[in-house]
C-alpha positions as CSV (number, residue, x, y, z in Angstrom):
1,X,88.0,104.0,120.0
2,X,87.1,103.5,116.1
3,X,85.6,107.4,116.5
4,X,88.4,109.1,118.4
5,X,90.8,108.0,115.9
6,X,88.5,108.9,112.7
7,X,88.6,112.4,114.6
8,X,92.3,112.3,115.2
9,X,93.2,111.5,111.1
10,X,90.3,113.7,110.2
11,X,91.7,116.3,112.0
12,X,95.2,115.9,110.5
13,X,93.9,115.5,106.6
14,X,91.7,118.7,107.1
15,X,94.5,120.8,108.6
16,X,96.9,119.8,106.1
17,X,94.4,119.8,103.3
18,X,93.3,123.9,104.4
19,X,97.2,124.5,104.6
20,X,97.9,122.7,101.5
21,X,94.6,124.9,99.3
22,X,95.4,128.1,102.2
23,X,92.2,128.2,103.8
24,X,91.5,129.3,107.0
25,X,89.2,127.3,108.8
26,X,88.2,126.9,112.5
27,X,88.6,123.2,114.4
28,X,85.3,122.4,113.7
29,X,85.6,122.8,109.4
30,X,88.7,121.1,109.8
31,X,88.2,118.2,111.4
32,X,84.7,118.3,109.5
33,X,86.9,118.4,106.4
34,X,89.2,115.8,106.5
35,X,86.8,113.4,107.7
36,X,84.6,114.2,104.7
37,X,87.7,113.5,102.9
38,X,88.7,110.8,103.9
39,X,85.0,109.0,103.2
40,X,85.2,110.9,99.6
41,X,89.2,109.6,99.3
42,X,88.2,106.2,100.2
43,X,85.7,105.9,98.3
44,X,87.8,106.7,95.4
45,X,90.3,104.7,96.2
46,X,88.1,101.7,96.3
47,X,86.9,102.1,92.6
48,X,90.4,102.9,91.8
49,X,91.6,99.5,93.2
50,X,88.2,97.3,91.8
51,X,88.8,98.8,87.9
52,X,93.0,98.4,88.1
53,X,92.1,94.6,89.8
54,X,90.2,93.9,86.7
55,X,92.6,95.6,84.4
56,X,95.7,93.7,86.3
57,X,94.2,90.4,86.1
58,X,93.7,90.5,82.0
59,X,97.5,91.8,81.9
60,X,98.2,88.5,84.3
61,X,96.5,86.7,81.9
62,X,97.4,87.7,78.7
63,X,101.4,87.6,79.8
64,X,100.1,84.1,80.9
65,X,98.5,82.6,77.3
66,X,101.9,83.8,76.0
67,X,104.1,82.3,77.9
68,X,102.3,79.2,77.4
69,X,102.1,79.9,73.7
70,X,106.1,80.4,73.9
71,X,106.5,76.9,75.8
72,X,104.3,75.0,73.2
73,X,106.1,76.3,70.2
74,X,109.6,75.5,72.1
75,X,108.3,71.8,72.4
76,X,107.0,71.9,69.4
77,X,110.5,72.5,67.5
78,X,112.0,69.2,69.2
């Protein structure tokens, strides 16, 4: 089933993709297109998430030390 539907979405992302860049392509190129996309997207989209994980969990933890560093000089002015 797992190949039908890669066909199916492949099939949609190449025939918008050759719309959206106005190519004309046969089935074939199109369907061969989107699913190439989608690998290539994917791929992307990986990396993207991997390097902005990273990134969001040194933001996590720097907004973390200073809060901390805000609630230790609160109880330290007592």
């Amino acid at each position: 089933m797992s190949v039908v539907f890669l066909i199916i979405v492949g099939a949609a992302a190449g025939f918008i993709a050759t719309r959206l860049m106005r190519i004309e392509a046969d089935l074939i190129t199109t369907i061969v297109i989107g699913i190439a996309g989608a690998l290539i997207g994917g791929l992307v989209l990986r990396t993207l998430l991997a390097v902005m994980g990273l990134f969001a969990g040194l933001v996590g933890a720097i907004l973390g030390a200073v809060a901390l560093i805000f609630l230790w000089q609160k109880l330290q002015n007592r």
